[in-house]
Residue, then its C-alpha position, 0 to 999 in steps of 0.5 A: x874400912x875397905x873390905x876385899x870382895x872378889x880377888x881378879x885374875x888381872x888388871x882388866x877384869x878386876x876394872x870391870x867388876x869394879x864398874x860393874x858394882x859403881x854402876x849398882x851404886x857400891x863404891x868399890x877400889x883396886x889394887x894389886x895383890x902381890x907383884x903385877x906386871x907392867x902389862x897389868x898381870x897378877x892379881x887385884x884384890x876388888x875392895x867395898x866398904x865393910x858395910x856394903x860387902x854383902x850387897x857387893x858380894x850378891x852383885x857380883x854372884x848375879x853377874x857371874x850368873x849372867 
């Protein structure tokens, strides 16, 4: 089951968090969250498998930090 990890302010940063958890081995997914724009502006929601939350979670707190 997909489980949202991170909600994305747009389009661009939601791709980029996404590339960042494949790159560490997490599967990970998008999609909108509401209304987007046809520029890609709204919300995306970040998606892993349930069982891979956690891990996602601390990837993405690590590269906040960063």
């Amino acid at each position: 089951m997909w489980t949202v990890v991170y909600i994305a302010s747009n389009r661009a940063q939601a791709e980029m968090y996404k590339n960042v958890l494949c790159t560490e081995g997490v599967l990970a997914n998008i999609r909108p969250a509401g209304l987007v724009s046809a520029m890609g502006d709204g919300l995306y929601e970040i998606l892993v498998l349930e069982s891979e939350a956690n891990e996602a979670h601390s990837i993405l707190c690590q590269h906040a930090i960063r």
